[in-house]
N, CA and C atoms of all chains as a GROMACS GRO file, in nm:
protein
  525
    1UNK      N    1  -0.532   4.658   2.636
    1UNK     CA    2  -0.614   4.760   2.569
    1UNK      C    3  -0.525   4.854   2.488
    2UNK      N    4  -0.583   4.878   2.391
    2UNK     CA    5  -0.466   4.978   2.251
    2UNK      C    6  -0.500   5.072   2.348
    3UNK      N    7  -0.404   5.181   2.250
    3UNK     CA    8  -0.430   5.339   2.269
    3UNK      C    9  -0.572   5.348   2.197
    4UNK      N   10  -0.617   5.361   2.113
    4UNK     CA   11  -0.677   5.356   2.090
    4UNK      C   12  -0.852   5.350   2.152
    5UNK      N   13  -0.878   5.199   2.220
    5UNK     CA   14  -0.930   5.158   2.268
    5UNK      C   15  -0.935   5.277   2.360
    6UNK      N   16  -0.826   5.290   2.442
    6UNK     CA   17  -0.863   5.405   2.547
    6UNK      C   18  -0.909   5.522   2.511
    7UNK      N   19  -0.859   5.574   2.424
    7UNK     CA   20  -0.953   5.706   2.349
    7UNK      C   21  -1.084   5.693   2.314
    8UNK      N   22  -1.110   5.587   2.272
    8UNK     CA   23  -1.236   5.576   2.245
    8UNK      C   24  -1.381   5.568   2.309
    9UNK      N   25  -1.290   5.488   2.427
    9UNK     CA   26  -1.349   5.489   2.594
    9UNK      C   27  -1.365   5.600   2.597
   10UNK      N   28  -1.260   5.675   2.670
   10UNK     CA   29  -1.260   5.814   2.708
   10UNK      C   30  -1.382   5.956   2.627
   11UNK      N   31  -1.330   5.928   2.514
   11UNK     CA   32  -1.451   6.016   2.481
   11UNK      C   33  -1.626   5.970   2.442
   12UNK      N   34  -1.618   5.860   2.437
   12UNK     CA   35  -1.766   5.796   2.437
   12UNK      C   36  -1.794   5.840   2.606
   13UNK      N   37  -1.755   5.792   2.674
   13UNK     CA   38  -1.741   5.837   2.872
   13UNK      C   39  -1.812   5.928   2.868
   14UNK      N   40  -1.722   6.096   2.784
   14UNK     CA   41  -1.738   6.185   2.789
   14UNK      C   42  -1.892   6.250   2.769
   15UNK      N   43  -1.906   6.160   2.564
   15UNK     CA   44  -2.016   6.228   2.535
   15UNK      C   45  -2.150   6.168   2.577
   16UNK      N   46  -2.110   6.017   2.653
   16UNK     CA   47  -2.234   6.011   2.704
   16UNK      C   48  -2.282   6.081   2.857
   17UNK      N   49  -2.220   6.114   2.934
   17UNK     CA   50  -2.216   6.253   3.032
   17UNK      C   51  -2.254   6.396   2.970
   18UNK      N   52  -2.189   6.426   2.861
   18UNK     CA   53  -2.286   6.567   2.799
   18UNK      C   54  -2.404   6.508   2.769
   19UNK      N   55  -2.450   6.397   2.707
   19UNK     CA   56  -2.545   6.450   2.608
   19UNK      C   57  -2.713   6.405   2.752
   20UNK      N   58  -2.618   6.304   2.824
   20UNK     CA   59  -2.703   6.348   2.933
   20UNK      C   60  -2.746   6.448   2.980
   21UNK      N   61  -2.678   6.545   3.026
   21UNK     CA   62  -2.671   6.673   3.039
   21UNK      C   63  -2.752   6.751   2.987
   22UNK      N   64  -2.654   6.751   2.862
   22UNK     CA   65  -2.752   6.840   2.800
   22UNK      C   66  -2.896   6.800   2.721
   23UNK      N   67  -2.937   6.718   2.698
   23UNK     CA   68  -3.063   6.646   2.667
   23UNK      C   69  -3.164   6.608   2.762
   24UNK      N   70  -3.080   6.618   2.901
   24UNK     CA   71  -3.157   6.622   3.040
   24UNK      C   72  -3.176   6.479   3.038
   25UNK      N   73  -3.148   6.369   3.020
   25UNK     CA   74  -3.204   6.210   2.974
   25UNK      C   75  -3.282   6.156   3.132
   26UNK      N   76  -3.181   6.198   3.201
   26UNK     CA   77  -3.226   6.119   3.361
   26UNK      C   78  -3.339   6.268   3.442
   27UNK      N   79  -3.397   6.338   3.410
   27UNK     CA   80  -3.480   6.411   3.439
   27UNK      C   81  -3.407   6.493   3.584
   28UNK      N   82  -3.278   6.557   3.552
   28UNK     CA   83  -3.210   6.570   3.649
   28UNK      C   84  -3.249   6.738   3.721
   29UNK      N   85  -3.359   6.800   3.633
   29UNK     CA   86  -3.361   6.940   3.678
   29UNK      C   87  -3.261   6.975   3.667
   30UNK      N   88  -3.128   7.028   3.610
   30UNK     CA   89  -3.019   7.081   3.597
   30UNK      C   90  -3.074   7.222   3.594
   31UNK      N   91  -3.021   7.337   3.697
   31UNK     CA   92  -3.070   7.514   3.644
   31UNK      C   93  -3.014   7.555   3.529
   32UNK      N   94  -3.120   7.644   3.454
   32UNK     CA   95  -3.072   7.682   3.318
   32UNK      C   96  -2.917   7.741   3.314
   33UNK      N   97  -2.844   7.783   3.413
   33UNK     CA   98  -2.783   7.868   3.398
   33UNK      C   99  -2.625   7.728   3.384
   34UNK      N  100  -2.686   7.643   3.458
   34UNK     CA  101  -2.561   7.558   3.410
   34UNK      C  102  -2.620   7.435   3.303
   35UNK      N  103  -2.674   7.446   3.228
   35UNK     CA  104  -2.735   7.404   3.087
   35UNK      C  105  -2.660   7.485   2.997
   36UNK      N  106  -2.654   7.584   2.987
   36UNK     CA  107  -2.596   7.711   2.941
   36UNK      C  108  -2.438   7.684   2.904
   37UNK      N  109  -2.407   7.642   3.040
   37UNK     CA  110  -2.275   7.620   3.051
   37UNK      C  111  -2.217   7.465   2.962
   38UNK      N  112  -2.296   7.389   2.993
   38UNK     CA  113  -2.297   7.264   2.955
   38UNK      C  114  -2.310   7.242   2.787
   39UNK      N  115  -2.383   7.283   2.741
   39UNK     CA  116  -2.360   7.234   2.569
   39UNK      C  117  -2.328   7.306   2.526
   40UNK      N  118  -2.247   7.365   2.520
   40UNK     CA  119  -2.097   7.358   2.427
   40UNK      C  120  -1.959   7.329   2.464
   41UNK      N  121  -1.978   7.235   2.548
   41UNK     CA  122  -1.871   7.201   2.600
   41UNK      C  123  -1.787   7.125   2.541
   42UNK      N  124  -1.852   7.075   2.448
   42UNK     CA  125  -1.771   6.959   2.353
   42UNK      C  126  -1.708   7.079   2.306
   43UNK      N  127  -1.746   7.152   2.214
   43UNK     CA  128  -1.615   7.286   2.101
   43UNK      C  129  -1.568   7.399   2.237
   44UNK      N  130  -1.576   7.365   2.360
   44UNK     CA  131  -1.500   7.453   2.487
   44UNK      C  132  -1.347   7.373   2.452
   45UNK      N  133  -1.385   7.213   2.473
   45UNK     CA  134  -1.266   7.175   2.460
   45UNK      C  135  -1.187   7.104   2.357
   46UNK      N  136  -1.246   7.146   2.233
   46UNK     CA  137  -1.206   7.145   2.144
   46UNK      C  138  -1.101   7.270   2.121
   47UNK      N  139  -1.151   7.401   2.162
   47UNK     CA  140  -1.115   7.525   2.144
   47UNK      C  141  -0.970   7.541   2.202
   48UNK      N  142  -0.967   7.490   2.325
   48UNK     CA  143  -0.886   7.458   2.465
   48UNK      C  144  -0.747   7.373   2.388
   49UNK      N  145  -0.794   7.219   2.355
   49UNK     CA  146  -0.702   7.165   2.290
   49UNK      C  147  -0.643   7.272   2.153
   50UNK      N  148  -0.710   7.314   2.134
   50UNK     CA  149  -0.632   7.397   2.008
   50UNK      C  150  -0.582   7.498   2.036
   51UNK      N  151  -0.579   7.595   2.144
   51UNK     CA  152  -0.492   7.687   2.223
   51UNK      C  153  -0.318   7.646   2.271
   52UNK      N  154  -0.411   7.528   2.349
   52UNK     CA  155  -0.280   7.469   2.395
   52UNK      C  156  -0.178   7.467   2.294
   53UNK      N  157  -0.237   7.358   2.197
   53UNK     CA  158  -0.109   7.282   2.072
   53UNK      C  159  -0.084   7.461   2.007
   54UNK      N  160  -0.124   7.531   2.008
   54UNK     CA  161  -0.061   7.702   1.949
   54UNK      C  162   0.010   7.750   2.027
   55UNK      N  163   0.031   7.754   2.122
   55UNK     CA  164   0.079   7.794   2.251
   55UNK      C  165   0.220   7.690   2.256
   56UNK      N  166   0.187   7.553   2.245
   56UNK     CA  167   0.317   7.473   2.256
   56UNK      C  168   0.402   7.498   2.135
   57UNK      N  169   0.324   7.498   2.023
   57UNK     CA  170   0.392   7.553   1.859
   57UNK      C  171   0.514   7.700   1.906
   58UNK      N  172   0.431   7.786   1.930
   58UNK     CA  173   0.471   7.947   1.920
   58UNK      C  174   0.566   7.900   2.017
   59UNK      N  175   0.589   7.850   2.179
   59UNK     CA  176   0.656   7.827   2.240
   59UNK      C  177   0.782   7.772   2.208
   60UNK      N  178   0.783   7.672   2.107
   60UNK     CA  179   0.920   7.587   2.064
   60UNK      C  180   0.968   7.670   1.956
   61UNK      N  181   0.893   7.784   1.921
   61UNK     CA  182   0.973   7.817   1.838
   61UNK      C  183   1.024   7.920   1.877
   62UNK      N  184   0.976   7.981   2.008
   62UNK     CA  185   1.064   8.115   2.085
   62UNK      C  186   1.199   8.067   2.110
   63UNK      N  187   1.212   7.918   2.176
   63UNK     CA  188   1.316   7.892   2.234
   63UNK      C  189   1.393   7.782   2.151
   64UNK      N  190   1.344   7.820   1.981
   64UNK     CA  191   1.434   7.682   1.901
   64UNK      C  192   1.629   7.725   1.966
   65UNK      N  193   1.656   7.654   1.922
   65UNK     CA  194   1.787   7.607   1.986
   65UNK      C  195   1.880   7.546   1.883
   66UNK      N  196   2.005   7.579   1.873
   66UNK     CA  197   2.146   7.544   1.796
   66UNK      C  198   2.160   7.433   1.917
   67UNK      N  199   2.204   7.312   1.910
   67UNK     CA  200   2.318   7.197   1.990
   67UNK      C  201   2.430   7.185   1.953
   68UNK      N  202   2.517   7.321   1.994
   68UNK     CA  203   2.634   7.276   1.960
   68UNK      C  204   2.717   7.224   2.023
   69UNK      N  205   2.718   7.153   2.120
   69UNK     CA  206   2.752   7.056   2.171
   69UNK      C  207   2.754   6.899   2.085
   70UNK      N  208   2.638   6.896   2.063
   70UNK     CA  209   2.634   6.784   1.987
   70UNK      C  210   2.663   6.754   1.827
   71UNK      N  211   2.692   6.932   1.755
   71UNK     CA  212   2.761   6.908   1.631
   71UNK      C  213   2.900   6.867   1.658
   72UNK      N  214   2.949   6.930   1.801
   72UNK     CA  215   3.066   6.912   1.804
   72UNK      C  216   3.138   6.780   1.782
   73UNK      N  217   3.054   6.705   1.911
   73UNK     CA  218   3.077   6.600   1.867
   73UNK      C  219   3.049   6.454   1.772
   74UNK      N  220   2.974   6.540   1.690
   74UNK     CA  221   2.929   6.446   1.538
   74UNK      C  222   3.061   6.503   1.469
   75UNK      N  223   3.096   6.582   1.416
   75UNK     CA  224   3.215   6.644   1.373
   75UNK      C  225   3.358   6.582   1.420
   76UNK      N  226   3.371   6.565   1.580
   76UNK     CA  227   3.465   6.461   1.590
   76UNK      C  228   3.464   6.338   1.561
   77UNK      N  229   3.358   6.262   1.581
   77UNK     CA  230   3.334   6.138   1.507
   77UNK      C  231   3.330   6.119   1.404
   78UNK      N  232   3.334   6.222   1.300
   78UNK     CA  233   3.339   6.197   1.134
   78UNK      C  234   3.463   6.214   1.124
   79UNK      N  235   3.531   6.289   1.185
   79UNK     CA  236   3.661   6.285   1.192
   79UNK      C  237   3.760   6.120   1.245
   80UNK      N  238   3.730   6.086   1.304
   80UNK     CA  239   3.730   5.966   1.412
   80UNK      C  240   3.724   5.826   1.313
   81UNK      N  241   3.605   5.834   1.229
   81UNK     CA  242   3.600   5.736   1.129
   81UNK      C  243   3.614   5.762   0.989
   82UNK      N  244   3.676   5.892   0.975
   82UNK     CA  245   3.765   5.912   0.864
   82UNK      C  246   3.925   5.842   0.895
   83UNK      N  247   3.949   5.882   1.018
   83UNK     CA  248   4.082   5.810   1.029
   83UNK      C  249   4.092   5.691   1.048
   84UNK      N  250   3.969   5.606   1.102
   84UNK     CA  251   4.023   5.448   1.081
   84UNK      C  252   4.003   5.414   0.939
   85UNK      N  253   3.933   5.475   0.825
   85UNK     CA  254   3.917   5.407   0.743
   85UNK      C  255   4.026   5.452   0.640
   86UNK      N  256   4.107   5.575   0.683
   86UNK     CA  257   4.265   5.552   0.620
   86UNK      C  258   4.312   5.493   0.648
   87UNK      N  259   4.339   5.432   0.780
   87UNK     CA  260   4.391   5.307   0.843
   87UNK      C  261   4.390   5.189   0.720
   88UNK      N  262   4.251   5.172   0.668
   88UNK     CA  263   4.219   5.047   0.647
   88UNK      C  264   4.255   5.057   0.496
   89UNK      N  265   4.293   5.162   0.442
   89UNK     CA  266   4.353   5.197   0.280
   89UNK      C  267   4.227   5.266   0.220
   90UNK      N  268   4.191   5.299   0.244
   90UNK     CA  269   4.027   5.430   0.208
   90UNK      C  270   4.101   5.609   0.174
   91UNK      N  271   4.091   5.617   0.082
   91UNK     CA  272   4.150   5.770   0.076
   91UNK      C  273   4.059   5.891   0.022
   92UNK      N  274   4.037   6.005   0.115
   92UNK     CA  275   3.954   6.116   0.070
   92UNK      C  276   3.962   6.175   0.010
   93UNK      N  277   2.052   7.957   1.705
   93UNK     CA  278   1.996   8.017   1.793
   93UNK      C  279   1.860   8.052   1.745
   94UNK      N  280   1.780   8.072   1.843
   94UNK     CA  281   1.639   8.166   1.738
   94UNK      C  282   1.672   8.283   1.711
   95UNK      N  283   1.658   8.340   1.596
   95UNK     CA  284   1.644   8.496   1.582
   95UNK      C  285   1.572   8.532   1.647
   96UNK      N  286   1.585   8.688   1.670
   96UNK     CA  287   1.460   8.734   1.746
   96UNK      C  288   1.316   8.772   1.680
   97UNK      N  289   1.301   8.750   1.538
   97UNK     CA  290   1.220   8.719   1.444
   97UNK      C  291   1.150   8.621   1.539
   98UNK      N  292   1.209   8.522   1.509
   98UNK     CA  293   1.158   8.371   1.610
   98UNK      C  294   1.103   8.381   1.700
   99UNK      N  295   1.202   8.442   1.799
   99UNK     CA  296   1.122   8.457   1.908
   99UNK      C  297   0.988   8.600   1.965
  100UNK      N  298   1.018   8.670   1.856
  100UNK     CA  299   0.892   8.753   1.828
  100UNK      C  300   0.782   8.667   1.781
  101UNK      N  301   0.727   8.575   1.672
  101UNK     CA  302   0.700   8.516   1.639
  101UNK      C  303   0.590   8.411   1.749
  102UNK      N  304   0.697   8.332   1.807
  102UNK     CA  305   0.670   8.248   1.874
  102UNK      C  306   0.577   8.267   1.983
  103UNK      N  307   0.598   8.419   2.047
  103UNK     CA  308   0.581   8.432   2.196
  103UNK      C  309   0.439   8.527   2.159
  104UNK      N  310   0.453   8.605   2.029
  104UNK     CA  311   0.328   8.624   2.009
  104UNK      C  312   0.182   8.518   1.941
  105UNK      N  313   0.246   8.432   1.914
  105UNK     CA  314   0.193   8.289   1.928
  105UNK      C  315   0.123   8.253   2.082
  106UNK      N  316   0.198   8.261   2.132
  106UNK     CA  317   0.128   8.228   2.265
  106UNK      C  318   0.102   8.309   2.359
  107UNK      N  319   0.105   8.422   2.357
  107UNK     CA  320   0.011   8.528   2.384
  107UNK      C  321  -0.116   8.551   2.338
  108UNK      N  322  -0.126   8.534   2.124
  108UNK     CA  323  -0.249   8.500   2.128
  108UNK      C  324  -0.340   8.377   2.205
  109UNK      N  325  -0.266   8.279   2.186
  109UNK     CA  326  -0.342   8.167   2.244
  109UNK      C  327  -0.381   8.194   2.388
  110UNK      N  328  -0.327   8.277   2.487
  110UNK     CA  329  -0.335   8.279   2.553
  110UNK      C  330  -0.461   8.403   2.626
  111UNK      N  331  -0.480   8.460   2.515
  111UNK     CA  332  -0.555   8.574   2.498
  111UNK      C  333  -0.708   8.505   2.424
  112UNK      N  334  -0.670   8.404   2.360
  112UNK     CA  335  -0.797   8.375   2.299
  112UNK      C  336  -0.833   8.293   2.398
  113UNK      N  337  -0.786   8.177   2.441
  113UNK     CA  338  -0.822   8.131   2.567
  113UNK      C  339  -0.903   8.167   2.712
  114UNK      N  340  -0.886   8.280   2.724
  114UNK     CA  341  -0.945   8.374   2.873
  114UNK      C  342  -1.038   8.409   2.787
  115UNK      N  343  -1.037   8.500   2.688
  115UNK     CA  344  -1.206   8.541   2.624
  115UNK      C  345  -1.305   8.455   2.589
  116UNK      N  346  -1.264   8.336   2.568
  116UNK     CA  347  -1.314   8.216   2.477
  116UNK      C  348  -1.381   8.134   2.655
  117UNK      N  349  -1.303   8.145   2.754
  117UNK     CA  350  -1.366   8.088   2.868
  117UNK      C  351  -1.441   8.173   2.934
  118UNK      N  352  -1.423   8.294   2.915
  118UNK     CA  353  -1.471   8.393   2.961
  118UNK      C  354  -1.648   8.424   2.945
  119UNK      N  355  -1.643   8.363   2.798
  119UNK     CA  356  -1.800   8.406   2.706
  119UNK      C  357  -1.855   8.297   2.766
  120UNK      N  358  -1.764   8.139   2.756
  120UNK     CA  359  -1.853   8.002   2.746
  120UNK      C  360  -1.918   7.988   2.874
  121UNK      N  361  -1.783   8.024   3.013
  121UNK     CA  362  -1.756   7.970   3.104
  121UNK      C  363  -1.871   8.043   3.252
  122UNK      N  364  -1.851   8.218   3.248
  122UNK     CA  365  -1.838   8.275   3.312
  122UNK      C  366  -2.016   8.351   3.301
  123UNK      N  367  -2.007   8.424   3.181
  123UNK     CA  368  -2.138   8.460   3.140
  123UNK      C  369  -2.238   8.374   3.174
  124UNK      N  370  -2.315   8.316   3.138
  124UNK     CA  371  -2.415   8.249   3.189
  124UNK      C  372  -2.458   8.311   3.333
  125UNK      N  373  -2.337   8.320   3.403
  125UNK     CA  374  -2.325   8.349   3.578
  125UNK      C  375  -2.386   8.480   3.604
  126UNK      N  376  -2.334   8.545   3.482
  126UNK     CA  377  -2.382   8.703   3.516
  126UNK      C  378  -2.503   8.795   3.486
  127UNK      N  379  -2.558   8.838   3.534
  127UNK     CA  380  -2.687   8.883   3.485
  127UNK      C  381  -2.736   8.956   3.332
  128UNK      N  382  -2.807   8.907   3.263
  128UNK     CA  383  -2.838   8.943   3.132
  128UNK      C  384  -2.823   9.137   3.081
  129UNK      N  385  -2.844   9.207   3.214
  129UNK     CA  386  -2.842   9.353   3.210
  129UNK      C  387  -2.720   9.407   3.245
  130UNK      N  388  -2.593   9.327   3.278
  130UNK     CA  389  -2.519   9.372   3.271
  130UNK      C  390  -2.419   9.422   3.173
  131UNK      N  391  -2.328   9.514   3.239
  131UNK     CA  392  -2.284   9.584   3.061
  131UNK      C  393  -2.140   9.496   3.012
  132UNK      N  394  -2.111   9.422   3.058
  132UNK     CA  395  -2.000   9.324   3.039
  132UNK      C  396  -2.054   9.207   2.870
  133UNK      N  397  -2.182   9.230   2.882
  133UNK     CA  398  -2.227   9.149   2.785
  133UNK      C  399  -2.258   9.218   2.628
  134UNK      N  400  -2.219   9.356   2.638
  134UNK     CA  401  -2.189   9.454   2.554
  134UNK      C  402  -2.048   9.387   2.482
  135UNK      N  403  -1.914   9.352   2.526
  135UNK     CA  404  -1.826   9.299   2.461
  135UNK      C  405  -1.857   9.133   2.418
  136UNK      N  406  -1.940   9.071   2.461
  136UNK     CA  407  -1.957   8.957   2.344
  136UNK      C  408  -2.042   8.956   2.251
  137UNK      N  409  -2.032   8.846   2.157
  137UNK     CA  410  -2.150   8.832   2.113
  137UNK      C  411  -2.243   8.766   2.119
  138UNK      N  412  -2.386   8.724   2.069
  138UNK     CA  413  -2.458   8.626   2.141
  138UNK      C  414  -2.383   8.461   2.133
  139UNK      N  415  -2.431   8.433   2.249
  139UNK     CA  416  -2.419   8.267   2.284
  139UNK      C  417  -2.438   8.206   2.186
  140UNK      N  418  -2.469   8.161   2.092
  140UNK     CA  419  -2.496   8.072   2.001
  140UNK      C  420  -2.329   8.122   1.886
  141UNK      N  421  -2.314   8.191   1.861
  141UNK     CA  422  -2.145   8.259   1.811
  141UNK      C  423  -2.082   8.191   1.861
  142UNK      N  424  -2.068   8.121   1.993
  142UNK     CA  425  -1.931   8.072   2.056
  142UNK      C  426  -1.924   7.928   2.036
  143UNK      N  427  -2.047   7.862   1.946
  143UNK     CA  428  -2.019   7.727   1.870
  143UNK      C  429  -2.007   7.799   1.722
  144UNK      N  430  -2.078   7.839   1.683
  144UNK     CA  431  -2.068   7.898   1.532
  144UNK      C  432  -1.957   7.892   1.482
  145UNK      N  433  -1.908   8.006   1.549
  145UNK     CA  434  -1.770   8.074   1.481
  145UNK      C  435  -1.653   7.924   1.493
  146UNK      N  436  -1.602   7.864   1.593
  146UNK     CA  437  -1.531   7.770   1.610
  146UNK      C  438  -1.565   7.656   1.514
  147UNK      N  439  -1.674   7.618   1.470
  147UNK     CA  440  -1.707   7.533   1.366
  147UNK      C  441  -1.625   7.572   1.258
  148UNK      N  442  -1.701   7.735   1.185
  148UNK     CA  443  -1.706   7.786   1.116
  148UNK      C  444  -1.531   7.757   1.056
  149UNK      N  445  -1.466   7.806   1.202
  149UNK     CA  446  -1.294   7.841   1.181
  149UNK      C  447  -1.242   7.674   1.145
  150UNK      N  448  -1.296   7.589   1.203
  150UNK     CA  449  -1.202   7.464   1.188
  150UNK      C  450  -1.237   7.414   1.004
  151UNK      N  451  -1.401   7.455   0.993
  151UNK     CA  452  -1.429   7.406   0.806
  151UNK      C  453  -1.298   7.480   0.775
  152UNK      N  454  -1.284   7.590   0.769
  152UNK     CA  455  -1.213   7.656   0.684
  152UNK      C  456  -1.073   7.602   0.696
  153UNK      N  457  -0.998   7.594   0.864
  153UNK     CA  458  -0.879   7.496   0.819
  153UNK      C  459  -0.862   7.390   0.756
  154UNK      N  460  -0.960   7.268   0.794
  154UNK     CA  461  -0.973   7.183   0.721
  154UNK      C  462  -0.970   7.184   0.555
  155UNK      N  463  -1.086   7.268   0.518
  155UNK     CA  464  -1.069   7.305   0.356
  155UNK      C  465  -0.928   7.329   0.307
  156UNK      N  466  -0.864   7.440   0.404
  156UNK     CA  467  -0.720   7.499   0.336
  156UNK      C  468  -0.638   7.391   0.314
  157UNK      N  469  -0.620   7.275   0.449
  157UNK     CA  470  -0.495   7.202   0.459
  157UNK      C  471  -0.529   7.105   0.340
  158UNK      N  472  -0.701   7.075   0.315
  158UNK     CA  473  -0.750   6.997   0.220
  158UNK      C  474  -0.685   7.040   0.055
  159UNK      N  475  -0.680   7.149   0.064
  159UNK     CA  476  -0.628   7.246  -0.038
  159UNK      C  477  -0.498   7.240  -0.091
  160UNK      N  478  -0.426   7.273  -0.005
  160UNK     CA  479  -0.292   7.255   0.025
  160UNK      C  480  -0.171   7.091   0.003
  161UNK      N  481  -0.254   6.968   0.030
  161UNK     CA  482  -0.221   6.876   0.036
  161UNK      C  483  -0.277   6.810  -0.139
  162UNK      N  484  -0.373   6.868  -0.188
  162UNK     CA  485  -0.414   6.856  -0.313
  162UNK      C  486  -0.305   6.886  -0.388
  163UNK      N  487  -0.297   7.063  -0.375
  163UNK     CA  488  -0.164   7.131  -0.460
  163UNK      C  489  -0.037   7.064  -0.419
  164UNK      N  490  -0.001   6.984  -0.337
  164UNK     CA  491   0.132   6.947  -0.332
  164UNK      C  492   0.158   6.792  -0.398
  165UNK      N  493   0.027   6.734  -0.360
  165UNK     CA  494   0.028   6.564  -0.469
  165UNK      C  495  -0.015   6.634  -0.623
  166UNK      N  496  -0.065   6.733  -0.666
  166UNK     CA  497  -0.088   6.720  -0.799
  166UNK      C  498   0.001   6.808  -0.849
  167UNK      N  499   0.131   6.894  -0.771
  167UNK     CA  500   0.259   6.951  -0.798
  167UNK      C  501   0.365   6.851  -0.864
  168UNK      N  502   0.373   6.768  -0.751
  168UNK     CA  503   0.445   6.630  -0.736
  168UNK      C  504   0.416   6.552  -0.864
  169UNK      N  505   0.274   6.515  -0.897
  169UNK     CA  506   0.276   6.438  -1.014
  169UNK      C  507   0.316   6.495  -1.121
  170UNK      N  508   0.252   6.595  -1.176
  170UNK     CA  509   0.330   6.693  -1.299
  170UNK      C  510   0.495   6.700  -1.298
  171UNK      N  511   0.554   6.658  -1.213
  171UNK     CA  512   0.656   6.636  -1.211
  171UNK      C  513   0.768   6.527  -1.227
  172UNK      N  514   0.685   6.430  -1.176
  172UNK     CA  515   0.710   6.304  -1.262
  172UNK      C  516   0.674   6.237  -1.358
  173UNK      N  517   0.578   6.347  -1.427
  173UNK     CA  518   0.550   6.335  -1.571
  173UNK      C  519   0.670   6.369  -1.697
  174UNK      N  520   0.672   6.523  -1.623
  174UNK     CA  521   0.839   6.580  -1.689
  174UNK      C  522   0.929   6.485  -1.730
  175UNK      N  523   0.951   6.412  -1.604
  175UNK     CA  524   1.095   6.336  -1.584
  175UNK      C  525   1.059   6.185  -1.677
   0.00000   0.00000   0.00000
């Protein structure tokens, strides 16, 4: 099964559980007060997913980060294959 | 490093989110629960607002990025017209 496929599952799953719900389909007596609650639940978590991904955004960018560790050692390695390729008659 | 620009930035980033989040569950989630005469229902607005407005906000991103991605392919072409 793709990714895909599973998403597609997943939220068909979903909206056929709301719209039950909220359309009442199986004559479930649901109390108004959690009817209420129930349709708008699709843009609850719409809202939700879009908090999050702002929250993960603003987050990576509190704690962006220099690796200098790892320029270091790109810097020695350019160094590293600068010198074999004087070795090999290559001049900078 | 981040500046502290950045990390001003960032963290008020997720403070809002984190602020819009509790009010936003607060109206959808919680209300319903509480009685119509109470004065807590003085700070929202009516129920039907808490799909509205979220529609409302995503047309408008959509339009902008729609906007935005226009002005940058028809930037781009005028430019390899130049050349």
């Amino acid at each position: 099964m793709t990714k895909l496929m599973e998403w597609l599952l997943g939220l068909s799953l979903i909206g056929i559980l709301w719209s039950i719900v909220t359309f009442d389909l199986l004559d479930l007596r649901i109390s108004d007060q959690y009817l209420q609650v129930a349709w708008p639940l699709p843009i609850y978590l719409l809202v939700t997913f879009g908090c999050y991904s702002l929250a993960v955004v603003g987050y990576r960018v509190a704690t962006f980060n220099d690796c200098e560790a790892a320029a270091k050692e790109l810097q020695e390695q350019i160094q590293d294959a600068k010198r074999d390729l004087q070795k090999k008659g290559l001049h900078f | 490093m981040a500046t502290w620009t950045d990390r001003a930035v960032g963290m008020g980033l997720v403070v809002f989110s984190i602020l819009l989040f509790t009010y936003y569950s607060i109206w959808v989630i919680v209300l319903p629960f509480v009685n119509s005469d109470h004065a807590i229902h003085h700070y929202f607005l009516p129920r039907e607002y808490s799909v509205i407005l979220p529609v409302v906000a995503a047309l408008v991103l959509v339009l902008f990025i729609g906007g935005f991605i226009t002005v940058v392919l028809w930037k781009n072409k005028q430019k390899k017209k130049v050349n």
